[in-house]
C-alpha positions as CSV (number, residue, x, y, z in Angstrom):
1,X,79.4,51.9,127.8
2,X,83.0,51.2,126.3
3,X,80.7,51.4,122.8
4,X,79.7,54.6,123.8
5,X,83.1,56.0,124.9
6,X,84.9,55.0,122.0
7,X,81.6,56.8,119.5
8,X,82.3,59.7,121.5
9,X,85.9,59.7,121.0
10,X,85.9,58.8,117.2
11,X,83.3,62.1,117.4
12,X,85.4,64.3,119.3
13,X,89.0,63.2,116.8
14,X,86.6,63.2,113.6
15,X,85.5,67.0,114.3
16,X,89.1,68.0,115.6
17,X,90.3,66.8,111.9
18,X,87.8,69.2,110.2
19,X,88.1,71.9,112.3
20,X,91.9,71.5,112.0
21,X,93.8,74.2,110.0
22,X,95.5,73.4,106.6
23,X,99.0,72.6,107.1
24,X,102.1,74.2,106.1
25,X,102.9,71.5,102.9
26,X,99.1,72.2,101.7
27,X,99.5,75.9,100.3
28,X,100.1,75.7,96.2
29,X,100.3,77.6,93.7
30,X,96.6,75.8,92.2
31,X,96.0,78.1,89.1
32,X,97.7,79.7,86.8
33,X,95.8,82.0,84.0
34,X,97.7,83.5,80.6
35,X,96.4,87.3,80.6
36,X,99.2,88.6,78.2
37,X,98.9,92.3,77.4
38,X,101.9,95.0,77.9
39,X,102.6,97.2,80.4
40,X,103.7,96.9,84.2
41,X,101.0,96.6,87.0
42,X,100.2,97.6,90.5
43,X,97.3,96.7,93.2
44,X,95.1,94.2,92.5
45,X,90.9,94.3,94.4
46,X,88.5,92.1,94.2
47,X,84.3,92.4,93.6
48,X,82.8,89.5,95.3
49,X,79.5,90.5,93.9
50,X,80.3,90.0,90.3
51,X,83.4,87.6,90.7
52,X,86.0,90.5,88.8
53,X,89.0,91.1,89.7
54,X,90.4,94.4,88.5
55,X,94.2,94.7,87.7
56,X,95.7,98.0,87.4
57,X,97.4,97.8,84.4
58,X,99.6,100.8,83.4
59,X,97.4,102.6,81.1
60,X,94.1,100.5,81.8
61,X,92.3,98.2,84.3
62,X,92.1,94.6,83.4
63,X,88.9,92.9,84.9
64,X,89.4,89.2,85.1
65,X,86.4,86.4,86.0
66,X,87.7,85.0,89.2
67,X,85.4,81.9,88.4
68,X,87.4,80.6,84.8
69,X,90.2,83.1,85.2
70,X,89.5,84.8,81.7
71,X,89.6,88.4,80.6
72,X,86.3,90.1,81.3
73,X,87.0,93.3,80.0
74,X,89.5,96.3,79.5
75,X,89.2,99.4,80.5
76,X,91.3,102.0,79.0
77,X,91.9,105.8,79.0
78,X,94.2,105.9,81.6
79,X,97.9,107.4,81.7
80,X,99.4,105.2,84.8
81,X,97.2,103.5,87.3
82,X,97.8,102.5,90.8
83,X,95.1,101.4,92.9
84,X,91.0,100.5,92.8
85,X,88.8,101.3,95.7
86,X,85.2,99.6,95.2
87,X,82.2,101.3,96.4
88,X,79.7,98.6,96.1
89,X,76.7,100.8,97.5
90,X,77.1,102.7,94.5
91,X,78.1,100.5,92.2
92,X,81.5,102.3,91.1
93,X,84.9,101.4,91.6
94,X,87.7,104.8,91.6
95,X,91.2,104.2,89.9
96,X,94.2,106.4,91.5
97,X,96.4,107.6,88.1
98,X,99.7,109.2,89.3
99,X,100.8,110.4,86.1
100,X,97.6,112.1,85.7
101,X,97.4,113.0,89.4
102,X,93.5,112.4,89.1
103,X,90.7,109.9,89.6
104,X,88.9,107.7,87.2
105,X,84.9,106.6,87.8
106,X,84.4,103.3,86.6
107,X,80.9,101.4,86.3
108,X,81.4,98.3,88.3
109,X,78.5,96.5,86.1
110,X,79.4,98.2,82.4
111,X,82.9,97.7,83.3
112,X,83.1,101.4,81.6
113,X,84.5,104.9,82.6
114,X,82.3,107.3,83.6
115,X,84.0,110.0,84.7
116,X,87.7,111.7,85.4
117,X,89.0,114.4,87.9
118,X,91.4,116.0,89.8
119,X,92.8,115.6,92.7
120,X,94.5,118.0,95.5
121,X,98.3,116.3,95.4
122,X,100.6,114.5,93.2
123,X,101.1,111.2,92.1
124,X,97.9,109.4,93.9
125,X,99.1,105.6,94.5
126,X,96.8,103.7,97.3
127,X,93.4,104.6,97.2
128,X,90.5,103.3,99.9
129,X,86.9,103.7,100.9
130,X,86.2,104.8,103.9
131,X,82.4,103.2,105.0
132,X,82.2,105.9,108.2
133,X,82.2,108.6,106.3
134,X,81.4,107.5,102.9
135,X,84.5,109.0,101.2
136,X,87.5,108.1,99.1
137,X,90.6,108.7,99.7
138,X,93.8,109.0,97.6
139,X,97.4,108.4,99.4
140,X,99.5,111.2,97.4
141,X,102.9,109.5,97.2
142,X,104.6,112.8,95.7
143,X,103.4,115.3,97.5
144,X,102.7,113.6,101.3
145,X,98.9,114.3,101.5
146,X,95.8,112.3,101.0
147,X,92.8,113.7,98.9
148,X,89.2,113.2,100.4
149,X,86.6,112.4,97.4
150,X,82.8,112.9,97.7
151,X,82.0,109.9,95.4
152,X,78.3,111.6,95.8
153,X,79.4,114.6,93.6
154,X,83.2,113.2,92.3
155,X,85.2,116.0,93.9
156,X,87.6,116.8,96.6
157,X,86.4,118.1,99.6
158,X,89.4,117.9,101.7
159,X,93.0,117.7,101.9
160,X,94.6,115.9,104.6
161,X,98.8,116.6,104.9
162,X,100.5,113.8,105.7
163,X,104.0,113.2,107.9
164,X,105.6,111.6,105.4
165,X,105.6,109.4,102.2
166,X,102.2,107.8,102.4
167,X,102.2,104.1,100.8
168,X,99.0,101.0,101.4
169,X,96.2,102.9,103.7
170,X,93.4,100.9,105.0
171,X,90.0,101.9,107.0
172,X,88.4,100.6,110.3
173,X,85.3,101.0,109.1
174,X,84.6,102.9,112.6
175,X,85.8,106.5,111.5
176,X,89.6,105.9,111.0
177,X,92.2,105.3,108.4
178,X,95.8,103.9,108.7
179,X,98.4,104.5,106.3
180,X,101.8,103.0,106.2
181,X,104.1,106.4,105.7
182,X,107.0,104.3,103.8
183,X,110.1,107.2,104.5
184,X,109.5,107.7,108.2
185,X,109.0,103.7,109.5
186,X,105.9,104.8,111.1
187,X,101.8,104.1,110.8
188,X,99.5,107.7,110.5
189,X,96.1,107.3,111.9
190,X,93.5,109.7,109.9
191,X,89.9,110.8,111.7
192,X,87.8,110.8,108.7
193,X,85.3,113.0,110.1
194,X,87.5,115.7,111.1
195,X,89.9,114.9,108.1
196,X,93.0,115.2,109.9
197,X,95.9,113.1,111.3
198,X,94.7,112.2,115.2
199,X,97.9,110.3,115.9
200,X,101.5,108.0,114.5
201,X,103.0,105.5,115.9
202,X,106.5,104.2,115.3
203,X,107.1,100.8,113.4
204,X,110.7,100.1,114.1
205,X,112.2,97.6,113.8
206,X,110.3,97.9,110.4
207,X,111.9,99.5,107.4
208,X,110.1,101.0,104.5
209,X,106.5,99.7,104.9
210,X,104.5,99.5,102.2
211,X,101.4,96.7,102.0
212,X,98.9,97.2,105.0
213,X,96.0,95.0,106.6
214,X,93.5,95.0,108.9
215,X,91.2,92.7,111.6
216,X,88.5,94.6,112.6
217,X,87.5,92.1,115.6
218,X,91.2,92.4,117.4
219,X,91.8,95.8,115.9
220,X,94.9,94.8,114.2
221,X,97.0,96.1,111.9
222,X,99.7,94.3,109.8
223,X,102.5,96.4,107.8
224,X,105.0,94.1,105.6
225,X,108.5,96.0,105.8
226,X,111.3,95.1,103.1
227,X,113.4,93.8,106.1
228,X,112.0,90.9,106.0
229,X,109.0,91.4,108.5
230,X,105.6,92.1,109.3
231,X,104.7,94.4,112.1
232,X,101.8,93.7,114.5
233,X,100.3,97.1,115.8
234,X,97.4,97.7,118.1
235,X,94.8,99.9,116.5
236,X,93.4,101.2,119.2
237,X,96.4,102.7,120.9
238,X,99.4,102.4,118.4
239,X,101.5,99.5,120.6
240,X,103.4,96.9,119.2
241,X,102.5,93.6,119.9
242,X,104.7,91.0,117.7
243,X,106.9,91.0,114.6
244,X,106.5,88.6,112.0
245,X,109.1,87.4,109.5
246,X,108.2,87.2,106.1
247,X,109.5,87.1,102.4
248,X,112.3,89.3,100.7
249,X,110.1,92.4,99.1
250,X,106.6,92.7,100.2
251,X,104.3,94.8,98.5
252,X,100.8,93.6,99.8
253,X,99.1,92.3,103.0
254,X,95.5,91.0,103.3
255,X,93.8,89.6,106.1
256,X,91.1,86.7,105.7
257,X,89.0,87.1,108.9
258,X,87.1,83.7,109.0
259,X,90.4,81.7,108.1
260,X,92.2,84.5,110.6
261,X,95.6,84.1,108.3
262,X,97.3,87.4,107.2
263,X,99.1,87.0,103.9
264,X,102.4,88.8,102.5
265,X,102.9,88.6,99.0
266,X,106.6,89.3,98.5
267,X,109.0,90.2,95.1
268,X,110.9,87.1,95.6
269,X,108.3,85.0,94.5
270,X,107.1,83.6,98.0
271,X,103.6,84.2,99.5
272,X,103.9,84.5,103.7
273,X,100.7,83.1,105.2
274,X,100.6,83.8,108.8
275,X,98.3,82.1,111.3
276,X,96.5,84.8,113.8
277,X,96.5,82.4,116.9
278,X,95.4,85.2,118.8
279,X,95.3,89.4,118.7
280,X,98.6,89.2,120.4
281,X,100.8,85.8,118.7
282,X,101.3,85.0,115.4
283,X,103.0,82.1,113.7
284,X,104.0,81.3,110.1
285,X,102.7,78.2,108.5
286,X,104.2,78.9,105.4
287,X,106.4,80.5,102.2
288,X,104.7,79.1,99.6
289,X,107.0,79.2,96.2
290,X,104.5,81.6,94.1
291,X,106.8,83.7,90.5
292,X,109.2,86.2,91.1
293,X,107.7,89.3,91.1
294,X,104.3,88.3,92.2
295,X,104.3,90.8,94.7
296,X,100.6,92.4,94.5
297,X,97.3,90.4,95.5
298,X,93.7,90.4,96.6
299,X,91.5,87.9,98.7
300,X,88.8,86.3,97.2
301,X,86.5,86.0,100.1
302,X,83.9,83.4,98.3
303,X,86.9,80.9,98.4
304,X,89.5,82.3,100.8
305,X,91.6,81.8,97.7
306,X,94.6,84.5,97.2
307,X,94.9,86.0,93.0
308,X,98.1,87.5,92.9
309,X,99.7,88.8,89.4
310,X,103.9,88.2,88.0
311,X,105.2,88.1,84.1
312,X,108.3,86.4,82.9
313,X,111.5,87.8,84.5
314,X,113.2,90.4,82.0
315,X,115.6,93.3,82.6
316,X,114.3,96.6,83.6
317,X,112.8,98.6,81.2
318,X,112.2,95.4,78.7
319,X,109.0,94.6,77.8
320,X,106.7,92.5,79.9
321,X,106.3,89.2,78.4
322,X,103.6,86.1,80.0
323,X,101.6,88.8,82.2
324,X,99.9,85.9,84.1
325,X,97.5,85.3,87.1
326,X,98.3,82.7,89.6
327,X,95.9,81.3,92.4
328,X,97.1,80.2,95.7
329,X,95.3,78.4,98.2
330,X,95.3,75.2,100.4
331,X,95.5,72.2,98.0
């Protein structure tokens, strides 16, 4: 009997230890990839599917091989790009250019561009896809409106105004978007069926959001604020339920929803990783030392790995110099 006590207890320890999470000393900086090139860059997404992750790169996209971490492919044409939204279904990705306050089509396979257009505002930054209603939607940072794309036809077919500044915007997948409005400290809720603004809620004590994730199972949303903090807001009914302190900077948050971290990647060369230990409390295991600047990422959902982008520190306006890709994970 004592045997079998002791088996079972050894059992019970051995699959505490796996199911254990990593701890706060284990987060690295694991890879780091030389990319080069010139030019300043913005959001960084990720295709699963064919292990690319596109970097918008000023004037082009870089596509990188998430599996070596080499250059896949360039693609060019572009005056000064902010964000990729991937439509998988249809096999096309759509880069937001705010200098030339359009859209570019890109072949998610050819890694080519198929098309260019328009859009209804100025300066398109974020960009998403919306699965409920099957659009995309550009955040128009100069002009406070969001454009509604028909990637079907590639045209507008709505214009949504905005109260206020729109920065990161992300979708529920259930008929919503949410998109951090950077000058007024507060979170807009867009009905993508009716293409309209159905409701905002107030951040404070959050100033100047800008990066924006999302859990779909608690209906969470995560805003990174450059005080210092990430905002917990319900997404059902716009309440607050924590605050979070992160990095100096933000610029993107991601959730990973089997890991259930949320991640801040933050200017001053720090990446927050935040344990979800339920929808309503929320701990930091870590600041992991990343590269100044690093302040734009994407999940790798094969390997739960976060890619984020920096280049050597230089004054501003000086050209960037050791454009590189770092990879960050438990070690």
């Amino acid at each position: 009997m004592k045997s079998l006590v002791l088996s079972l207890c050894l059992s019970v320890a051995s699959a505490a230890a796996v199911a254990a999470p990593p701890a706060a000393s284990d987060y690295a900086v694991l890879q780091r990839h030389a990319l080069g090139g010139a030019g300043g860059w913005d959001y960084l997404s990720i295709d699963p599917a064919t292990h690319h992750l596109f970097i918008a790169r000023n004037d082009r996209v870089m596509v990188v091989d998430t599996r070596d971490g080499k250059l896949a492919g360039v693609i060019p044409g572009m005056q000064h790009v902010h964000g990729i939204a991937l439509v998988p279904g249809l096999g096309r990705g759509y880069v937001s250019d705010g200098a030339g306050n359009g859209v570019h089509v890109i072949d998610l396979a050819t890694l080519k561009m198929l098309a260019t257009f328009p859009v209804t505002g100025q300066g398109p930054d974020a960009i998403v896809f919306d699965p409920a209603s099957g659009h995309v939607l550009t955040m128009n940072g100069h002009s406070d409106n969001a454009s509604v794309i028909d990637p079907a036809t590639a045209r507008v077919v709505a214009t949504v105004p905005l109260p206020g500044r729109p920065e990161f915007a992300v979708s529920d997948g259930r008929g919503h978007v949410f998109v951090n409005l950077e000058d007024k400290d507060t979170l807009a809720r867009i009905d993508t069926r009716a293409n309209k603004v159905d409701a905002t809620w107030t951040l404070a004590p959050c100033d100047s959001p800008s990066g924006l994730a999302y859990d779909a199972e608690a209906r969470r949303l995560f805003s990174v604020c450059d005080n210092r903090l990430m905002v917990v807001t319900d997404a059902g009914d716009g309440h607050q339920v924590a605050t979070v302190p992160i990095g100096k900077g933000p610029d993107a948050a991601v959730f990973d929803p089997q890991e259930r971290l949320v991640y801040s990647s933050n200017h001053d060369g720090t990446l927050t990783v935040v344990r979800e230990v339920d929808a309503d409390h929320y701990r930091v295991l870590a600041n992991v030392p990343t590269q100044p600047g690093a302040r734009t990422m994407a999940l790798d959902p094969a390997t739960h790995r976060v890619w984020l982008v920096a280049a050597a520190p230089a004054p501003r306006g000086a050209p960037v110099k050791d454009f590189t890709a770092l990879v960050v994970g438990p070690r």
